[in-house]
C-alpha positions as CSV (number, residue, x, y, z in Angstrom):
1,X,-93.3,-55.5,-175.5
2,X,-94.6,-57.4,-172.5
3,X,-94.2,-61.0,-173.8
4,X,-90.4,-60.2,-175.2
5,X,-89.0,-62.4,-171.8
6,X,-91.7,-64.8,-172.0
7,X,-91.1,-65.5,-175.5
8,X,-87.3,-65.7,-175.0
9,X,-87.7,-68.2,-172.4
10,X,-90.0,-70.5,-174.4
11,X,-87.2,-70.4,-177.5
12,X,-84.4,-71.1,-174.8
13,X,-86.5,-74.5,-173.8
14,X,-87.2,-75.2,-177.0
15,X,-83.7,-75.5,-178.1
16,X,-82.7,-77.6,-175.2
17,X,-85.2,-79.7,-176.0
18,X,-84.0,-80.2,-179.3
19,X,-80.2,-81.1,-178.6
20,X,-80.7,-82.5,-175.0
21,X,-81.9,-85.9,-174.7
22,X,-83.7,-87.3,-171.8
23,X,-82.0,-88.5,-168.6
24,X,-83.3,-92.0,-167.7
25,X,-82.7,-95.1,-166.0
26,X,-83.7,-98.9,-166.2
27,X,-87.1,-97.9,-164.7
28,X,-88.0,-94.5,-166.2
29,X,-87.0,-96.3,-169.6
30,X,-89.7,-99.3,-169.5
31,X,-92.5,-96.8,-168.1
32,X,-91.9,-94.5,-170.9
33,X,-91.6,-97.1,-173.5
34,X,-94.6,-99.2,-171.8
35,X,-97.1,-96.0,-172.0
36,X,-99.0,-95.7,-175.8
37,X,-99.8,-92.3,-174.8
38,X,-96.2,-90.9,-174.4
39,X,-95.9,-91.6,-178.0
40,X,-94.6,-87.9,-178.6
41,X,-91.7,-88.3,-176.4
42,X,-90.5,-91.4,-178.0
43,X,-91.2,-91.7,-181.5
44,X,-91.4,-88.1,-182.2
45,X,-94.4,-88.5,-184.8
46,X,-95.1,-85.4,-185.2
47,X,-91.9,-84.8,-186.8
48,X,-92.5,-87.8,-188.7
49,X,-93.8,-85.6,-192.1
50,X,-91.1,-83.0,-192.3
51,X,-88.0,-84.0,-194.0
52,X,-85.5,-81.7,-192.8
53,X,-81.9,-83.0,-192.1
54,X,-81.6,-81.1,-188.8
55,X,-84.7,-82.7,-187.7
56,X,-83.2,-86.0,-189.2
57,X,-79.9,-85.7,-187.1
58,X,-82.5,-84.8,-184.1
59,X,-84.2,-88.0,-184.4
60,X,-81.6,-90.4,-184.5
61,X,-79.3,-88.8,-181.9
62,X,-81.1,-87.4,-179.6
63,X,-84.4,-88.7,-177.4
64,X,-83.2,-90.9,-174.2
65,X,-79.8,-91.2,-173.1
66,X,-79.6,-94.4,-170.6
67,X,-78.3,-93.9,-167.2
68,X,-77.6,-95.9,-164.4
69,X,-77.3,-93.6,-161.3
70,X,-79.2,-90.4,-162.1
71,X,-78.0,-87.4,-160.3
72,X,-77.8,-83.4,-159.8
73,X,-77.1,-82.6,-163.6
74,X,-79.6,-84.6,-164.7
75,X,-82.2,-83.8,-162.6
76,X,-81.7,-80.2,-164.3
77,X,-81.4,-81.2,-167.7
78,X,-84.4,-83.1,-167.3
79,X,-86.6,-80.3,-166.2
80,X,-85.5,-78.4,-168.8
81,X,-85.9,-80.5,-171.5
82,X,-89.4,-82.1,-170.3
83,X,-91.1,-77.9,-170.5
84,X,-88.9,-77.8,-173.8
85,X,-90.9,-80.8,-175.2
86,X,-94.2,-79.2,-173.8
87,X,-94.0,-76.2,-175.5
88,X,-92.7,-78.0,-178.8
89,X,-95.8,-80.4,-178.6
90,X,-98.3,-77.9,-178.6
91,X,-96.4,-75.5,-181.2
92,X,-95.5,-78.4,-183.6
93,X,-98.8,-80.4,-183.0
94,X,-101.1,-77.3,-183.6
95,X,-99.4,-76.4,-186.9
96,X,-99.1,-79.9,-188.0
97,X,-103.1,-81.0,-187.1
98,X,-104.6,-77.8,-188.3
99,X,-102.3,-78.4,-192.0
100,X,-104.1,-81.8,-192.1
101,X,-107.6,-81.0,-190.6
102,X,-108.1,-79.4,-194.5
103,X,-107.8,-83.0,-195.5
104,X,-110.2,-84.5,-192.9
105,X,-113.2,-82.0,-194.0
106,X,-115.8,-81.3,-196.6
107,X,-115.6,-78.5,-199.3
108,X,-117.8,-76.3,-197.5
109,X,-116.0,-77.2,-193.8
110,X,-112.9,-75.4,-195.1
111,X,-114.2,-72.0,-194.9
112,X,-115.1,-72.7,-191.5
113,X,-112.3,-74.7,-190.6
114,X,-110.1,-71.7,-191.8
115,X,-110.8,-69.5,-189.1
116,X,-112.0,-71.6,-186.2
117,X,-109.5,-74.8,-186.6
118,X,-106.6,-72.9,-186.0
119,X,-108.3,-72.1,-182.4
120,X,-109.9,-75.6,-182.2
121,X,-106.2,-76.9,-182.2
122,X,-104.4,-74.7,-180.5
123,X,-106.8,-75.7,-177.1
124,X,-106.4,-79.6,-178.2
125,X,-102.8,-79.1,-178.3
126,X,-103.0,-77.2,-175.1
127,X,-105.1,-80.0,-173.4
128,X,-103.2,-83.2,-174.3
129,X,-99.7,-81.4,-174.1
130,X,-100.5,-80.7,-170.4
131,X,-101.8,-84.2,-169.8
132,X,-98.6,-85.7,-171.1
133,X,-96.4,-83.0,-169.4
134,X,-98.0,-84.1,-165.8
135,X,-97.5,-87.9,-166.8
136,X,-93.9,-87.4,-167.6
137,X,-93.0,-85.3,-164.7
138,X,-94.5,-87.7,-161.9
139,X,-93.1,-90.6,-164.7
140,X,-89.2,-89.2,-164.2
141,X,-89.7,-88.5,-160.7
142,X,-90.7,-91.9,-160.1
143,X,-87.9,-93.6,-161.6
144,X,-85.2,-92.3,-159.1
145,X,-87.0,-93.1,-155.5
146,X,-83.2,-93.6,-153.7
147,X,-81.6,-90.5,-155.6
148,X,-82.9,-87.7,-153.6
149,X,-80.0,-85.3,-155.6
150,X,-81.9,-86.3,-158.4
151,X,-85.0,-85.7,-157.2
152,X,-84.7,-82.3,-155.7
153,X,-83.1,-81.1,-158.4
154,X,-85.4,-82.2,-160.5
155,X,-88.5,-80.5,-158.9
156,X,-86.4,-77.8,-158.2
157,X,-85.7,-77.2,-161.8
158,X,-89.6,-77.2,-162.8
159,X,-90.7,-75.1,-159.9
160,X,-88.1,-72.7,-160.8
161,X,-89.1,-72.7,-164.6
162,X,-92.8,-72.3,-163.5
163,X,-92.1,-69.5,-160.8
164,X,-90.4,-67.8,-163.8
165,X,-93.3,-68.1,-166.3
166,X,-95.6,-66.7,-164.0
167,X,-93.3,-63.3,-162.9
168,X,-92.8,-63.1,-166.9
169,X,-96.9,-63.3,-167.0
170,X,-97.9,-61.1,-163.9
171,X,-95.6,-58.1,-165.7
C-alpha cells in the first residue's frame, strides 16, 4: 500500500519517456552520438528483439528531436524523459538479459540461474542504468552553457523528481 505513489510515478516517467523525444542541440547531439556507451539512448537495442508495432512507431518517431536554442520547456521535458529512460533501462534490460542468460549457460546452470539470475540482473541493470543516467545528465547539461533557462530548469526538473522519490520512499 506504501509503494502505490512510488509506483505511479515510475509509470508516469515511463510513459513520457516513451512518446517524448529528447531535447538537443548541435552539441548534445555529437556527444551523445560520439559516446559507444550511450548506446541505449540512441539505438534503443534493447527493444531491438521485440516486434511490437507500438514499439516500432516508438523507434522511428521518437528518440532526439534537434534544437537550436534550447529553453524552459525543454529543460523540463528533458528531465523527465532522461528518469523515464532510467527506469525503462533497468526494467527492460533486466527482463530482456535474464530471458537470454538461459541461452548463455550450461544444463545444470539453469537451475541455478533460475533463482539467482533474476537478482544477478536486476543489480547489473541497476549499476550500469545509473552510470549512464549520471553521464546523460552532466552530457545535456553540458550542451547548453549560454541557456541558463535551460539549465535551471533542467536541474530543477531532476532535483524535483528526486526530492519526490525520496518523500514517496521515507513514507
Amino acid at each position: 500500500m506504501k509503494k502505490k505513489p512510488i509506483i505511479f510515478l515510475i509509470l508516469i516517467l515511463l510513459i513520457c519517456s516513451l512518446f517524448m523525444p529528447l531535447t538537443v542541440n548541435y552539441t548534445g547531439q555529437s556527444k551523445i552520438f560520439n559516446s559507444s556507451r550511450l548506446n541505449r539512448y540512441t539505438s534503443l537495442t534493447r527493444l531491438e528483439n521485440i516486434s511490437n508495432q507500438y514499439i516500432t512507431s516508438y523507434k522511428q518517431n521518437v528518440g532526439f528531436e534537434l534544437k537550436n536554442d534550447l529553453g524552459l520547456v525543454e529543460g523540463i521535458k528533458n528531465g523527465v524523459v532522461v528518469f523515464g529512460n532510467y527506469f525503462r533501462n533497468i526494467i527492460t534490460g533486466t527482463i530482456l538479459d535474464y530471458k537470454n542468460g538461459f541461452n548463455n549457460v550450461s544444463g545444470d546452470m539453469k537451475i541455478v540461474w533460475i533463482f539467482f539470475g533474476l537478482f544477478v540482473e536486476i543489480a547489473k541493470n541497476i549499476l550500469f542504468s545509473s552510470l549512464e543516467l549520471v553521464a546523460i545528465i552532466l552530457i545535456l547539461l553540458s550542451q547548453a552553457t549560454s541557456s541558463y533557462n535551460y539549465i535551471l530548469s533542467y536541474l530543477l526538473t531532476i532535483l524535483f523528481i528526486i526530492g519526490i522519490i525520496y518523500v514517496f520512499k521515507k513514507k
